[in-house]
Every structure is written in C-alpha cells, then in structure tokens.
TIMAR-62658 format. One record per residue (C-alpha): x, y, z; residue in one letter. Coordinates in steps of 0.1 Angstrom, whole numbers, plus 5000, padded with zeros to 4 digits. Layout:
BEGIN
<<X; Y; Z>; "A">,
...
***
This chain:
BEGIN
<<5405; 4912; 5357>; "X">,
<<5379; 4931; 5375>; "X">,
<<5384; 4962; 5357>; "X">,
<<5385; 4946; 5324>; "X">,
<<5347; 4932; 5334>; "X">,
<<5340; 4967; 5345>; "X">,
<<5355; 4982; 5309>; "X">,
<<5341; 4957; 5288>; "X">,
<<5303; 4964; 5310>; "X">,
<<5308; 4998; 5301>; "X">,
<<5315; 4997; 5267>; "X">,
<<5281; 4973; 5262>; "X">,
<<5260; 5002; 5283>; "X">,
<<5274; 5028; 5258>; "X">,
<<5267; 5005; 5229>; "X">,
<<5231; 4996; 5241>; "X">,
<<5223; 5038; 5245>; "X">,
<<5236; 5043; 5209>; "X">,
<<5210; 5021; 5199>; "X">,
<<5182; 5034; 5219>; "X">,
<<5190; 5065; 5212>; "X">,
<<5191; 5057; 5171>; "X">,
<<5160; 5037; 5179>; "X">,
<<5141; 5071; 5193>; "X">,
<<5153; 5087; 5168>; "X">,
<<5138; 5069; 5144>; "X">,
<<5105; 5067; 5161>; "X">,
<<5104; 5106; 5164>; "X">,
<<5113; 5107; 5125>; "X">,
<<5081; 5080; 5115>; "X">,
<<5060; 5099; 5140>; "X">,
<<5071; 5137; 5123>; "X">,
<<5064; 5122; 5085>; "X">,
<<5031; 5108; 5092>; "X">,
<<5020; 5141; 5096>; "X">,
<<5024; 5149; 5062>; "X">,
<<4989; 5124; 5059>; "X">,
<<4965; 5148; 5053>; "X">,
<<4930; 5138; 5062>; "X">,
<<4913; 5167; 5037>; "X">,
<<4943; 5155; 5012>; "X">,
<<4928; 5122; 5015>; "X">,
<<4893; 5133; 5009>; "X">,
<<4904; 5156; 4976>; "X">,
<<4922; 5130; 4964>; "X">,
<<4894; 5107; 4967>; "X">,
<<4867; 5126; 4956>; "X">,
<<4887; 5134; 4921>; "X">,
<<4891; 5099; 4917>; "X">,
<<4857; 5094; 4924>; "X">,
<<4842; 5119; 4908>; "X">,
<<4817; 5108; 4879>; "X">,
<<4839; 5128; 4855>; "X">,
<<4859; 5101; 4854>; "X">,
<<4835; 5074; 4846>; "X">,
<<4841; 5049; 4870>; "X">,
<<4877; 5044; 4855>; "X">,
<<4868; 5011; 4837>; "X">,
<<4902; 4994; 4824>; "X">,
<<4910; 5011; 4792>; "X">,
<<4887; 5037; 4788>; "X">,
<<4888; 5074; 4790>; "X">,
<<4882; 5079; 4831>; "X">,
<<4906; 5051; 4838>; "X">,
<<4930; 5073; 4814>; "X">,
<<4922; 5108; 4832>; "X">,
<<4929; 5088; 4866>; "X">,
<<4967; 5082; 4849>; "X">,
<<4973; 5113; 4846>; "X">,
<<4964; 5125; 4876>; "X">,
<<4988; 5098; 4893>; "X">,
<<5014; 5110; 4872>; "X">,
<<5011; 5145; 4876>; "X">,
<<5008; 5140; 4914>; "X">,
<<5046; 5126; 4913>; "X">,
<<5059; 5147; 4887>; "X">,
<<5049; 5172; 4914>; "X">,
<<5060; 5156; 4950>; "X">,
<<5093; 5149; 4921>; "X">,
<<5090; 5115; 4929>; "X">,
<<5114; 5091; 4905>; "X">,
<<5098; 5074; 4876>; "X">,
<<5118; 5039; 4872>; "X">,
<<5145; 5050; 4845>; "X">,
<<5126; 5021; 4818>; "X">,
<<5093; 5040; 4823>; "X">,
<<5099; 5077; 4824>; "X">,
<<5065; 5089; 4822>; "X">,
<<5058; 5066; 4855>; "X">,
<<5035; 5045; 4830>; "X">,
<<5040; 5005; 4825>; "X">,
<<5021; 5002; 4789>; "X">,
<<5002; 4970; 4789>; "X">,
<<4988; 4962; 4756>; "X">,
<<4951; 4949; 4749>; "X">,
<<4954; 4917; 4741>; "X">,
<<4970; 4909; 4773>; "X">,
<<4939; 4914; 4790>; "X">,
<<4922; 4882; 4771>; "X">,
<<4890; 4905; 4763>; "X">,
<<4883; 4917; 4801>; "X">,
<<4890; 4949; 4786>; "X">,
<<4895; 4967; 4751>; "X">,
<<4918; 4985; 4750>; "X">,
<<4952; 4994; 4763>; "X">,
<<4960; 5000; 4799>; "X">,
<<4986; 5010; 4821>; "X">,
<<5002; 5010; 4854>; "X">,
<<5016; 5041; 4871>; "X">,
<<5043; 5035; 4894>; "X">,
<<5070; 5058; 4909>; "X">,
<<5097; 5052; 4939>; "X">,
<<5121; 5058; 4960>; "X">,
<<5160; 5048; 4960>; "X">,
<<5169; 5032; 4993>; "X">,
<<5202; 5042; 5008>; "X">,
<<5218; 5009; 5022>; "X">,
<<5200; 4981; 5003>; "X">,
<<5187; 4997; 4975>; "X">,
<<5184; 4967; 4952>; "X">,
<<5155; 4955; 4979>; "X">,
<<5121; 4975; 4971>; "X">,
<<5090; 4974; 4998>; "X">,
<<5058; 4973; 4968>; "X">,
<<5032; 4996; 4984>; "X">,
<<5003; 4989; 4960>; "X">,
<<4966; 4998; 4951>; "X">,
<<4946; 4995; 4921>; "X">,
<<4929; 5021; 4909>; "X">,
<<4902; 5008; 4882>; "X">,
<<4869; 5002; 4887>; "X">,
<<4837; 4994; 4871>; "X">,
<<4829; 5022; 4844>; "X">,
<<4791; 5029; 4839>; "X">,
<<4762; 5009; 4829>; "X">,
<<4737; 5031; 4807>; "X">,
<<4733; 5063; 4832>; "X">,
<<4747; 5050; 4862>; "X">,
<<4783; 5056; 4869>; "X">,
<<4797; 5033; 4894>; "X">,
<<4821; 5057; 4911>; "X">,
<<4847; 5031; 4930>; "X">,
<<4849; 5057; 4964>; "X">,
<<4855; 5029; 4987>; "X">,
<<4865; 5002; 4957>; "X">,
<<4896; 5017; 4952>; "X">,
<<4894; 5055; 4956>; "X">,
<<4899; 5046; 4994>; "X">,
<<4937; 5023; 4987>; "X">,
<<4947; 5047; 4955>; "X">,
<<4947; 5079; 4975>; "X">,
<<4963; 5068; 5007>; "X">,
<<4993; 5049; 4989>; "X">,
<<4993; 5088; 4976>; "X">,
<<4995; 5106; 5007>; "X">,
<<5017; 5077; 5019>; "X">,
<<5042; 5086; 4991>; "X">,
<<5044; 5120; 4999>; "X">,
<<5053; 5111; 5033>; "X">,
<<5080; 5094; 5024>; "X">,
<<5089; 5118; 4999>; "X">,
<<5094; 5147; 5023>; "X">,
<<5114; 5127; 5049>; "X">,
<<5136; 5121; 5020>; "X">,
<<5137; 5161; 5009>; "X">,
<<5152; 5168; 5047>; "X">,
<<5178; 5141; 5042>; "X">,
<<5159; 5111; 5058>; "X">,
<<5163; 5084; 5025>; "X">,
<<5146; 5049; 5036>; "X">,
<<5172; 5018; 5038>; "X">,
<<5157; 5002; 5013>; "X">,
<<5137; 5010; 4977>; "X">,
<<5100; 5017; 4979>; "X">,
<<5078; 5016; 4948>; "X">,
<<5048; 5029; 4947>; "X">,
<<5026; 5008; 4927>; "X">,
<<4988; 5016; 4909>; "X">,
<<4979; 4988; 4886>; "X">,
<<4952; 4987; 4867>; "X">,
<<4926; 4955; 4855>; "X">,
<<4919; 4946; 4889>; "X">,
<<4887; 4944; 4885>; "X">,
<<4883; 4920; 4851>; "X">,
<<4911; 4898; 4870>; "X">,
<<4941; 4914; 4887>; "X">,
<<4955; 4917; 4857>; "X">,
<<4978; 4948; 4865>; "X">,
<<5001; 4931; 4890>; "X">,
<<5000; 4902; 4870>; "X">,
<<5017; 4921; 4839>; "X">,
<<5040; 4939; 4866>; "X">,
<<5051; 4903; 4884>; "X">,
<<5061; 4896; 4849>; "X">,
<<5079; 4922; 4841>; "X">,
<<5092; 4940; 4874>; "X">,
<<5114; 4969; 4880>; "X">,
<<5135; 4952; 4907>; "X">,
<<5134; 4917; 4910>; "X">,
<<5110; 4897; 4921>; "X">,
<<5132; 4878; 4945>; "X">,
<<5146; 4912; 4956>; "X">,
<<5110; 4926; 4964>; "X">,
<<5106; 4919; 5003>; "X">,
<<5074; 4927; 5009>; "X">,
<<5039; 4936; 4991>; "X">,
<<5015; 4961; 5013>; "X">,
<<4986; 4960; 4989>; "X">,
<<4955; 4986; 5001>; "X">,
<<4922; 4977; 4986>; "X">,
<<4893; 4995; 5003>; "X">,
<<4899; 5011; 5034>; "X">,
<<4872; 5039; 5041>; "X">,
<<4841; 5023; 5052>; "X">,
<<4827; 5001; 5078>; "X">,
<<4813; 4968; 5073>; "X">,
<<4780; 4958; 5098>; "X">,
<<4801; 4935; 5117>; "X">,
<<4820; 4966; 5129>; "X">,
<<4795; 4991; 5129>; "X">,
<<4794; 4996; 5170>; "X">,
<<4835; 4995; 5172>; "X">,
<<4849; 5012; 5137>; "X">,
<<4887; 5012; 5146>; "X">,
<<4890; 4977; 5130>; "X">,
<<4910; 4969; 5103>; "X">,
<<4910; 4930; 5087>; "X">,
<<4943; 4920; 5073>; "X">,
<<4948; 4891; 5051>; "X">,
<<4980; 4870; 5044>; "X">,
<<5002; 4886; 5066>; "X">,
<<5013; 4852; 5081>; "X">,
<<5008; 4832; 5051>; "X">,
<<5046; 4834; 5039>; "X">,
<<5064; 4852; 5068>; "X">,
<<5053; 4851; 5108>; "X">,
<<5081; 4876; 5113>; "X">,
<<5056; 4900; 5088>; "X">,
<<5029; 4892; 5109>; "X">,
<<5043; 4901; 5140>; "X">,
<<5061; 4933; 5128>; "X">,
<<5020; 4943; 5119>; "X">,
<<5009; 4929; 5152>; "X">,
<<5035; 4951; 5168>; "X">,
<<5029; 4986; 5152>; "X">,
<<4997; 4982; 5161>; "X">,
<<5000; 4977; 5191>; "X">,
<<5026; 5000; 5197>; "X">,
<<5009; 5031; 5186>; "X">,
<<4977; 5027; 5174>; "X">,
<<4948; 4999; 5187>; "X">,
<<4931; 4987; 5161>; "X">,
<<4912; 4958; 5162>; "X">,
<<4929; 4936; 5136>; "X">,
<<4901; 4915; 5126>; "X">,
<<4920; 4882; 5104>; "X">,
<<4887; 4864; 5094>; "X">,
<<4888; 4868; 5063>; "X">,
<<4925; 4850; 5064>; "X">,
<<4916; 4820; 5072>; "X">,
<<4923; 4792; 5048>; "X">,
<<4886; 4780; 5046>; "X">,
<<4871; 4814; 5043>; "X">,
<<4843; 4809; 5017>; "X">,
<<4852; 4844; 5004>; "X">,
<<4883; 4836; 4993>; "X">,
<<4895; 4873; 4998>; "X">,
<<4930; 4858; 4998>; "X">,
<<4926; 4852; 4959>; "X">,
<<4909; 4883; 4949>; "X">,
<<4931; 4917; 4950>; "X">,
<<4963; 4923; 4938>; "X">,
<<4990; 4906; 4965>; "X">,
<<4980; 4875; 4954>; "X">,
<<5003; 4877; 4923>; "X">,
<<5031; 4886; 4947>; "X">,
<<5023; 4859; 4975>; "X">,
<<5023; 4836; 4945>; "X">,
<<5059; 4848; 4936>; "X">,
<<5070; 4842; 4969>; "X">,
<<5067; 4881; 4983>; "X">,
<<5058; 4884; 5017>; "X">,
<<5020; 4901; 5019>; "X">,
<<4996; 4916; 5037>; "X">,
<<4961; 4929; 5018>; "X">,
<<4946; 4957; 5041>; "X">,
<<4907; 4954; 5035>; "X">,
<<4875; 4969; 5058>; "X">,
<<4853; 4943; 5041>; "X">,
<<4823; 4945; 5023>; "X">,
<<4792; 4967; 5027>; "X">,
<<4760; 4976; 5012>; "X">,
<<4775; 4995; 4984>; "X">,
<<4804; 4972; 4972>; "X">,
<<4803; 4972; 4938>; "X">,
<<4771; 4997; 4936>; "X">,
<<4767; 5028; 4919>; "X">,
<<4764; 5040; 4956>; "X">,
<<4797; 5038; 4969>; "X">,
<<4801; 5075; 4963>; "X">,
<<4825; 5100; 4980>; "X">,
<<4805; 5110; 5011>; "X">,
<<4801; 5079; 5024>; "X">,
<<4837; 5077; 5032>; "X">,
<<4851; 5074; 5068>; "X">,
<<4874; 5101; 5064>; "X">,
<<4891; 5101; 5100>; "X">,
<<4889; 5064; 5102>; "X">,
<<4909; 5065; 5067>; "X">,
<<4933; 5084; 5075>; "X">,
<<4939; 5068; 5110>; "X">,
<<4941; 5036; 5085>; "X">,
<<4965; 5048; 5065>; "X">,
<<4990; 5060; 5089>; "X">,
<<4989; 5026; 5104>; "X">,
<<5001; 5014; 5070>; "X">,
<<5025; 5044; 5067>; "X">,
<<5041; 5035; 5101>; "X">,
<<5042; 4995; 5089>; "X">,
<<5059; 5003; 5057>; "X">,
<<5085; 5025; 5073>; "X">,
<<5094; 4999; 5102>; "X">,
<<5099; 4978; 5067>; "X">,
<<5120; 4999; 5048>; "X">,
<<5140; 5010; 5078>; "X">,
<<5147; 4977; 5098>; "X">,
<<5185; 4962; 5098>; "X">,
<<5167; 4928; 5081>; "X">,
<<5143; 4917; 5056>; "X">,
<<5117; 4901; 5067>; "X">,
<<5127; 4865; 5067>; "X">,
<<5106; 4838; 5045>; "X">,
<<5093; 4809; 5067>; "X">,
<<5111; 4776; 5058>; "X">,
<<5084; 4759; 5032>; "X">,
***
C-alpha cells in the first residue's frame, strides 16, 4: 500500500513538472514574439496612416481607400490568410448600408490566423481605421483616433505571424479585424456581426483597440495607465485573465472609470466592441481617453507616445496570446 502512495505521488510530481515546464515554455515563446513589436514600426505605420496624403480617411473616400490598401498589402506581405470568402482581405459593404453617414462604398480589411486545436473559435483583435476626412483646408489626421489601434493590431499580427512561421500556430483562430464607419456610427462591425467569418457564437473574445498613444490630463504625472472598458461586463474570468497579465509582467495602472455603468460618457456604447458585447462576445475596449486634440485637426503624428504605445500594445499582444493559447474559453457569466 505504501509504495503504491509513494508511485502514485510520483507520477502526480512528474505530471505537475510537465506542466510547468509547458507553462515556461510558453511564457518564453509570448515573451520571444513580442519582440517582433517594433516601436519605430509603430511610428511608420502610424505616420502613413496619418499622414495628410490620406485625407483623414473619411468612410468612403479616397484616403480611407489608400488606407485599404496599405492594410492589404501589409498582409499580402507578412502572408497572412485572407478568409477564403474575401480573398483580397476586403469585406465590401455597399452605400446604402451606411443610411447616408457616408457616400459611398466601404470596406473592411480583415486577415487571420488558423488555430491548431480549436480552430473553429477565433480571438477578434479589432481597430477601426476611419476617421474624419477634411473640412475646407484642414485635414483631421486621426493619429491618436485610430492611427494609434490600426497600427498596433498591425504589429500585433505580425507577431503572431512569425511565431507561426517557426512552427508556434495559436490554439485557436485569430482574425485580425479593421472596420471602417466607425466614426458615422460603428458601422463596420456592425456589417461584420452580420455577416461574420466564423460564427458569432464561436467568436470568444473581442479585443477592440481605439486610441492608445496619448495621455489624457488625469494621467499626465503617471503615463503608464491604460483604462479598459467592458472587460467584466460579460465574463469576470476575462477580467481577471487582463488583471493578471498585467500584473504579471507589466504594471499598468488599469484605470476602469470609464466602465462604470453610470459613466456619463458612455464610452461603453461608442467604439466597435459594443456590436460584439451586444452579440454576446466577451470584450474589452482598450482606450487612453480623451485629450485636447480628440477629434481636432491637431491630433497629428508627433504628438504620439511612442514608447508608451508600444509598451501598450505588447500588453494587448501578451493578453491576446494568453487567449488564443489557454486550454479554455473564456467562460460567459450565467445571465
């Protein structure tokens, strides 16, 4: 009897070291990939996006057009997958759909990843990438509003990207989402909640990046903040998986102001989550919050945090790959 406690104790100490040991191994494998987020990629990125060539990308119009195909190219490139019912990595969305918020067609760009073990569940890492065109002169050059969200769901694709290339495939499907309409009324993850690549009830969670590389004056003393919004709103497990990265490996202060039910803001409502929180997805909306140049012909390239950005986006990266990677998906609080 004693040696069969003694066997069946030594079989459970083996067992729990195979999992460490997969554990640091996965750990070493997030921490190597990050790397690939490239703080002057960032910046590039961003200040093409930015630039006033492209008009302040206005739903529709010519800059928000040029902005497509940079997206695409950019995957075409990394050799990213375009889902096999939108080859180009363009969702068309036709005019009319957009109830006169905008004239003309639009479309969203998306590309992905296959997972390996549960590929018919897909982590949405989204941005929108539209902003407010020009007013006479004045081109209102979205660096911040959504320059900052479009190029780090970039950079965080190519870090995925590469781990795959070496042989490191996620568990499950990622899709890498940049709708468009956002600004006239989040009208680019609406059309894509309607008409998905994977299933809706298949999609576990939505990481939706909207502005990221500024500071707001509530922060200005202590800049490592980040506020996130919704993470507990349909899954505390969600929230804590955030809560822990964070404080695992980075320190930010997450600020969740802005998620409380009363906020007079009502940031909840306003980006492009909220049409997958309203489908039943699991969210969290990463947001520094508003600053003197929201919405301003101002919020130009060099006012970006680009450090602070990229510590940002890491954090996401290293959120979206505990996601993709973990044994479970994050489990739906009973209603």
């Amino acid at each position: 009897m004693r040696i069969l406690v003694l066997f069946t104790l030594f079989i459970s100490l083996l067992s729990c070291s195979a999992k460490r040991d997969l554990e640091n191994k996965d750990e070493l494998l997030m921490k190597k990939y990050a790397e690939e987020i490239d703080t002057e990629d960032l910046k590039q990125h961003l200040y093409l996006l930015a630039s006033d060539v492209l008009e302040g990308r206005k739903t529709g119009e010519k800059g928000q057009k040029m902005a497509t195909n940079y997206l695409t190219a950019y995957y075409k490139h990394l050799e990213l997958q375009a889902p096999q019912k939108y080859p180009e990595y363009e969702q068309s969305i036709p005019g009319e759909y957009f109830n006169r918020a905008a004239d003309k067609s639009s479309e969203n760009v998306l590309a992905y990843i296959l997972g390996s073990e549960f590929p018919e569940e897909v982590l949405v890492i989204s941005a929108h990438f539209d902003h407010l065109g020009t007013k006479g002169e004045m081109v209102f050059n979205g660096a911040d509003d959504n320059a900052s969200g479009t190029s780090a769901v970039m950079e965080i694709a190519e870090a995925f990207q590469e781990a795959l290339k070496d042989g490191h495939r996620p568990k499950r499907s990622i899709l890498f989402l940049h709708v468009t309409g956002e600004e006239s009324g989040l009208y680019g993850s609406r059309y894509y909640v309607s008409h998905p690549v994977f299933k809706i009830e298949n999609t576990v969670t939505n990481l939706n990046i909207d502005m990221i590389g500024r500071v707001d004056p509530k922060h200005e003393d202590k800049p490592e903040y980040l506020y996130l919004i919704g993470s507990d709103r349909l899954s505390e497990e969600l929230h804590e998986i955030a809560e822990t990265v964070n404080r695992e490996y980075f320190g930010l202060k997450l600020d969740y102001t802005f998620n409380k039910k009363d906020d007079p803001n009502r940031f909840y409502f306003r980006s492009d989550h909220y049409n997958f929180a309203q489908n039943g997805v699991p969210v969290i909306f990463y947001f520094n919050g508003e600053h003197k140049d929201y919405h301003k012909p101002t919020d130009t390239p060099d006012k970006i945090n680009y450090e602070l950005l990229k510590l940002r986006t890491d954090y996401i990266f290293y959120t979206a790959w505990e996601l993709a990677n973990r044994p479970e998906r994050v489990a739906i609080d009973p209603k």
